[in-house]
C-alpha positions in Angstrom: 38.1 -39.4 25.6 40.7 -36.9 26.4 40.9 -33.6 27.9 39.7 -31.7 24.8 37.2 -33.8 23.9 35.7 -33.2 27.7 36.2 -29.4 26.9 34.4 -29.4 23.6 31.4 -31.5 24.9 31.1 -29.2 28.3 31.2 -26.5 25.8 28.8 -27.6 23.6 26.2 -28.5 26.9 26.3 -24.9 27.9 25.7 -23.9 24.6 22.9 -26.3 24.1 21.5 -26.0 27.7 23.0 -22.7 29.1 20.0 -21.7 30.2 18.5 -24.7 31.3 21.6 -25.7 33.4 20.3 -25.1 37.2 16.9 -26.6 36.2 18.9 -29.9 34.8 21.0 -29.9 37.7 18.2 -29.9 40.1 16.4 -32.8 38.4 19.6 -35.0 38.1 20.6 -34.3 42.0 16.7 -35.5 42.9 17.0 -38.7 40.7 20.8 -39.4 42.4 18.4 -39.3 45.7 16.0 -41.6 44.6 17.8 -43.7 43.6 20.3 -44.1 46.7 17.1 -44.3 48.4 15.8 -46.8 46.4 19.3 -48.9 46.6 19.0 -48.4 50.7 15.4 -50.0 50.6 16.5 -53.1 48.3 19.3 -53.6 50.8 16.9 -53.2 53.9 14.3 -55.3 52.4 17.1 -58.5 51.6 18.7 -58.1 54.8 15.3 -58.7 56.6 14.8 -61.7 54.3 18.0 -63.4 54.7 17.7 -62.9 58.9 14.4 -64.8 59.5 
């Protein structure tokens, strides 16, 4: 995709979602956390495994 297509898709978000837009943000920001969080444990959890 190029430039204007980003433009007309951004566009068409805050058209869609304008008012909805902190309230999405929020959520995607938590489930970004959870999931590093969830990667972190996966790693902790194979690293104790492979060391005994």
């Amino acid at each position: 995709m190029g430039p204007m297509e980003w433009v007309v898709v951004v566009l068409i978000a805050v058209l869609l979602f304008g008012h909805r837009l902190p309230e999405v943000g929020r959520s995607l920001g938590r489930g970004i956390v959870e999931f590093k969080k969830g990667i972190e444990g996966v790693k902790d959890e194979n690293g104790d495994n492979m060391s005994g």
